[in-house]
C-alpha positions in Angstrom: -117.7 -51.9 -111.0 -118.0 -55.9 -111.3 -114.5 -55.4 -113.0 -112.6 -54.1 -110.4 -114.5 -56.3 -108.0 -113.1 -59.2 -109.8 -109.6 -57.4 -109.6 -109.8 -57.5 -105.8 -110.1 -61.0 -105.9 -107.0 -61.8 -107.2 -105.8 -63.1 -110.8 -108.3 -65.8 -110.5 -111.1 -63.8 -110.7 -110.1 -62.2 -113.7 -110.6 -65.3 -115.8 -113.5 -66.4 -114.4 -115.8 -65.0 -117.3 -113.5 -66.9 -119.5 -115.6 -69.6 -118.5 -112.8 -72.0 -117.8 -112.7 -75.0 -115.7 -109.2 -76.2 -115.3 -108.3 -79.7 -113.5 -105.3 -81.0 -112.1 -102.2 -81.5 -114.0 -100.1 -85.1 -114.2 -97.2 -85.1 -112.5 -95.1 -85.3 -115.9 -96.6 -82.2 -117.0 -99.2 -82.9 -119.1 -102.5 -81.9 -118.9 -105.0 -84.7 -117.2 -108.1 -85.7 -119.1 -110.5 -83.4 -116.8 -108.8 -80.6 -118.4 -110.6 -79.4 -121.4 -110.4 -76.0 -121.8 -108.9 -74.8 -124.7 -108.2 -71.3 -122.9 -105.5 -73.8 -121.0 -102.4 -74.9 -123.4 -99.5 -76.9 -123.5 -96.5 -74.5 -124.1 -92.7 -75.8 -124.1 -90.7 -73.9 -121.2 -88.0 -73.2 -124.0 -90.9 -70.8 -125.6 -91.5 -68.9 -122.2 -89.8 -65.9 -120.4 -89.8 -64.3 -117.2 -91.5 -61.0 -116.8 -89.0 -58.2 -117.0 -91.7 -56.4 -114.4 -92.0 -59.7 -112.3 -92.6 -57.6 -108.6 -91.1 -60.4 -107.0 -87.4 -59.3 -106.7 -86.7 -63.2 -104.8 -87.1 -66.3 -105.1 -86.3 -68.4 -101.6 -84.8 -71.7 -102.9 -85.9 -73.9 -100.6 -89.7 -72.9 -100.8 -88.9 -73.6 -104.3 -87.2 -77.0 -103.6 -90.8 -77.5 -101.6 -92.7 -76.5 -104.8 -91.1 -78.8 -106.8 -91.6 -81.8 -105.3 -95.8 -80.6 -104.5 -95.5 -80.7 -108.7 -93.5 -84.1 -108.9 -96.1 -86.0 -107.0 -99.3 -83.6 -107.8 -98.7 -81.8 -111.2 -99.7 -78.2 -111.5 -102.7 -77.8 -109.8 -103.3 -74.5 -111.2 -101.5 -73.6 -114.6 -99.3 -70.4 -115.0 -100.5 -67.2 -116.6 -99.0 -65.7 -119.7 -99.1 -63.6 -122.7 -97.5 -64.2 -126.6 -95.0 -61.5 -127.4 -94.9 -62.6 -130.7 -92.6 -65.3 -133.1 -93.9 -67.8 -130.7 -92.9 -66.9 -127.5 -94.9 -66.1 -124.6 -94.7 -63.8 -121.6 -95.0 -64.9 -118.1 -98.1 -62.5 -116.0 -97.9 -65.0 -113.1 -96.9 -67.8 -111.8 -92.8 -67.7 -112.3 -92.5 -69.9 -108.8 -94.4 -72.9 -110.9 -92.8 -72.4 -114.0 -89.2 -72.3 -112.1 -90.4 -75.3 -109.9 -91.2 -77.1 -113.3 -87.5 -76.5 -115.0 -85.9 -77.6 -111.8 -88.1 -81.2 -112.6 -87.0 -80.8 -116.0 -90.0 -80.2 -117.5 -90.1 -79.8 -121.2 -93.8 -78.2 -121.3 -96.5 -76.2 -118.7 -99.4 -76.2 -118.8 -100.4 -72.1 -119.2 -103.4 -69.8 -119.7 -103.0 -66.9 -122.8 -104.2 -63.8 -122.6 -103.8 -60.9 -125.0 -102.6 -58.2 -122.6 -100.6 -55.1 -123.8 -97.3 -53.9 -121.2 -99.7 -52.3 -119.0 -102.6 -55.0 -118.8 -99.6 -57.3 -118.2 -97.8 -55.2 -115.4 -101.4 -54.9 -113.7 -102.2 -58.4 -113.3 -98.3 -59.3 -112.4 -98.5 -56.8 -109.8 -102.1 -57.1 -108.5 -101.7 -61.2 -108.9 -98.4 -61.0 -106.6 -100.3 -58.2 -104.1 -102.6 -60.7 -103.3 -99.9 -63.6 -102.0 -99.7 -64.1 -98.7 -95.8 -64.8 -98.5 -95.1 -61.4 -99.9 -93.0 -59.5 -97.5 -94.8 -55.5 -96.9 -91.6 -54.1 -98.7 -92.3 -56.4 -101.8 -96.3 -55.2 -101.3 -94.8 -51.7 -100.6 -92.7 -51.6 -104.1 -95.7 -52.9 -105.8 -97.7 -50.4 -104.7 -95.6 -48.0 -105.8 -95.3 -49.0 -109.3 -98.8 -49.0 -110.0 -98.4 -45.3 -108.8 -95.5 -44.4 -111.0 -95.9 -46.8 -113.8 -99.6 -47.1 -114.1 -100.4 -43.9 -112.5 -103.1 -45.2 -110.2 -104.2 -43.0 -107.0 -104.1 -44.8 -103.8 -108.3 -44.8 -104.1 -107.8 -46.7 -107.5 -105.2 -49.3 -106.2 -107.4 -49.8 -102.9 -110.4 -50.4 -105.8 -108.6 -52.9 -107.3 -107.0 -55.1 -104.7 -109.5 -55.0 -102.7 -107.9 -53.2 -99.6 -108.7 -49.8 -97.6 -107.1 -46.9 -99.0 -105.5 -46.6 -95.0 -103.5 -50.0 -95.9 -102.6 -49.1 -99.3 -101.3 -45.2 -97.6 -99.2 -47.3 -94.7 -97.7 -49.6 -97.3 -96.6 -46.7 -99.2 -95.5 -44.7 -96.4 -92.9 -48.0 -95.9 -90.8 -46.8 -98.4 -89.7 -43.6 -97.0 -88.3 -45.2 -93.9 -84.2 -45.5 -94.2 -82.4 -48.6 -96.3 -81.6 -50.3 -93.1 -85.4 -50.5 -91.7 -86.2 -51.8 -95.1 -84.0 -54.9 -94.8 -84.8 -55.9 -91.6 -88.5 -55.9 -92.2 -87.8 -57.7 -95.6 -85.7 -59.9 -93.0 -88.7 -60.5 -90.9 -86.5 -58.9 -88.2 -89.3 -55.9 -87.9 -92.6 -57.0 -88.6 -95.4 -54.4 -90.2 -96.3 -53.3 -86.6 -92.9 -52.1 -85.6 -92.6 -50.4 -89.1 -95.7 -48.4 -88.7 -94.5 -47.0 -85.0 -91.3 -46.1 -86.7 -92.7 -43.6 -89.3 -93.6 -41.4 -86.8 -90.6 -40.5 -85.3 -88.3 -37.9 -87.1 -85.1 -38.1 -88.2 -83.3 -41.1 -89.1 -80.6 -41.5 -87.0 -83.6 -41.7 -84.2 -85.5 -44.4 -86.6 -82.6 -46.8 -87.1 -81.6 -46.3 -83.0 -84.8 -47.4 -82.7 -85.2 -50.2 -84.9 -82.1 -51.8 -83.6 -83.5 -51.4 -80.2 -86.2 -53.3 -81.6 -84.2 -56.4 -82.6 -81.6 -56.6 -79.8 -83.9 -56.2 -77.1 -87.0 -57.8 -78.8 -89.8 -55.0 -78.0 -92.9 -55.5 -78.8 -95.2 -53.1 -81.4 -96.5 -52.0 -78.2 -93.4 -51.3 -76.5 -91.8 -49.5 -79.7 -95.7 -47.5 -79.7 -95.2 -45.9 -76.2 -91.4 -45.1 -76.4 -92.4 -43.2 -79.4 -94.8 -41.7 -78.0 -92.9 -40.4 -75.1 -90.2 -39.0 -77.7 -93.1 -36.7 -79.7 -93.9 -35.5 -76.1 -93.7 -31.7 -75.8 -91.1 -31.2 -73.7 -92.4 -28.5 -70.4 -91.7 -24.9 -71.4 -89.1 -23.1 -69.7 -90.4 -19.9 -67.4 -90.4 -17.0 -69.5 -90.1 -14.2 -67.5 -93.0 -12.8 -66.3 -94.1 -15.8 -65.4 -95.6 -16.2 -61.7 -92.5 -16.8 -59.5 -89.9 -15.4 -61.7 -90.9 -11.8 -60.5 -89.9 -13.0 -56.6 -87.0 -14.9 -58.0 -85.7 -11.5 -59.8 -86.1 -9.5 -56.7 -83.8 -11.8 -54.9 -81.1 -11.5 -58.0 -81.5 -7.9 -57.9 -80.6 -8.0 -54.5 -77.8 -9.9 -54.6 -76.1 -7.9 -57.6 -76.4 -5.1 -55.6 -75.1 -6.3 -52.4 -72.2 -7.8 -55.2 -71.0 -4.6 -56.9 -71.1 -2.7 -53.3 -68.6 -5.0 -52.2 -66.2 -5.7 -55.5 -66.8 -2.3 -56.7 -67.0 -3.7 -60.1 -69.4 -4.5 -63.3 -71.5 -7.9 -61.8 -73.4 -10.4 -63.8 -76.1 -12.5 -62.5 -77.5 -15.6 -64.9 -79.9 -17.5 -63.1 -79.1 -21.5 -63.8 -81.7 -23.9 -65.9 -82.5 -26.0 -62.8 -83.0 -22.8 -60.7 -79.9 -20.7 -58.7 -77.8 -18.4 -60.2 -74.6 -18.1 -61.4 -72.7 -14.7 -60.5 -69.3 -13.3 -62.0 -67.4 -9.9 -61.4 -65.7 -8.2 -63.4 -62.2 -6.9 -62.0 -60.5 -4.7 -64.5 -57.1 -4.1 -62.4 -55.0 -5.2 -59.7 -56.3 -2.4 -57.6 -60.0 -3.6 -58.2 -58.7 -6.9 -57.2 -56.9 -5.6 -54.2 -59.9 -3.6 -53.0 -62.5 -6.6 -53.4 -60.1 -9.1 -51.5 -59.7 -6.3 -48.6 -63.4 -6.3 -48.4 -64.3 -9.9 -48.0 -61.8 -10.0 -45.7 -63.9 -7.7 -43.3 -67.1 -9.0 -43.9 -65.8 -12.6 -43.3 -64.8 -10.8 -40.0 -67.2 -9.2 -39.0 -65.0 -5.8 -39.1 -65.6 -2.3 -41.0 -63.9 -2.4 -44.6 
């Protein structure tokens, strides 16, 4: 149980029974003299490669820009992560921002922690590790969830172990991913925020979902706003009368009534529909001039008053 504790906790936690105590690193990319552990070592950036699994699928340049100068003037306050792959070449698990930040100073060395970690250790800690960042958009959390699904084949109970969050959030991230392409880049474009996202998995169909989300960004609703016009959509809609109902029966008398009176005067097959929003729509059926004659003669002497 302490172990997946300690994997809530981030990346950080995981070596903490490693017992090491690393310092600051010089601005040239050396190690500084508090830095004694021999977990941490110098490693040329030549020798290291990005994780194939990295869950970060972006890298903003300008954060990175930012980065880089934070190293020029600080060093690498905490050194990256990796694991050897063999022949002398190392693996990054985490920290591919400072060890791109570093090449952009160029850098010929960082300073790096190793761990022996097989495909599966590694993908763990890359994914956990990135989980826990804070600048992670819930798309890039979503996908990582995912993978320790389909890769890993964690249940949602495990992953909520691990990272340290409530199975509910680990479910709502998940649930993300089945909204449409077009809700997924605007949320990764901070154009729909986790709030909006959440309201939009309950409403069906995704012609409805993306009318919505565009809704959202033109007119700038609110998670509350986008909440109740949801809700108003999943409202039953008020039943139609059956018939039978109360009402209907005095309603039907009067459409008796009237066919009657109808074919008495046409002579002729009547139909009587009553309308959606009440009435009632009549037609006769005249089969031949005659018929036609006939009916015309007797409106005539009804409309005055006379004996057809």
């Amino acid at each position: 149980m302490a172990k997946k504790e300690s994997l809530g906790r981030g990346l950080g936690a995981l070596l903490s029974d490693q017992r090491a105590t690393p310092g600051p690193v010089s601005s040239g990319g050396q190690p500084s003299p508090a830095v004694k552990s021999e977990l941490v070592k110098e490693i040329p950036l030549a020798e290291i490669a990005p994780n194939p699994q990295q869950p970060r699928s972006k890298f903003d340049e300008a954060s990175l820009a930012e980065l880089s100068e934070s190293i020029k003037h600080l060093g690498i306050i905490q050194p990256i992560t990796v694991r050897s792959v063999g022949k002398g070449q190392y693996q990054i698990i985490s920290g591919e921002r400072r060890y791109r930040a570093s090449k952009m100073l160029g850098h010929d060395t960082i300073p790096a922690y190793v761990r022996e970690a097989n495909d599966n250790d590694s993908l763990l800690m890359a994914l956990i590790e990135n989980i826990q960042r804070t600048d992670l958009d819930a798309i890039e959390v979503a996908l990582s969830y995912q993978r320790l699904v389909d890769e890993l084949h964690l249940t949602q109970e495990e992953i909520s172990e691990k990272v340290g969050k409530k199975r509910s959030t680990v479910a709502n991230y998940l649930r993300l991913i089945k909204l449409p392409e077009e809700i997924q880049l605007a949320i990764r474009e901070q154009l729909i925020s986790m709030g909006h996202a959440r309201a939009l998995i309950n409403v069906s169909g995704v012609t409805q979902q993306v009318s919505i989300a565009k809704k959202i960004v033109d007119q700038d609703l609110s998670v509350r706003q986008v909440e109740e016009l949801v809700k108003s959509l999943n409202k039953p809609k008020a039943e139609k009368p059956q018939p039978g109902d109360e009402g209907e029966d005095k309603l039907s008398e009067l459409f008796f009534k009237l066919a009657e009176e109808a074919e008495r005067c046409f002579s002729g097959k009547v139909n009587i529909k009553r309308g959606a929003n009440g009435g009632a729509k009549l037609t006769v059926e005249l089969k031949t001039d005659d018929d036609i004659r006939s009916a015309t003669q007797r409106l005539s002497a009804l409309l005055s008053d006379k004996p057809a």
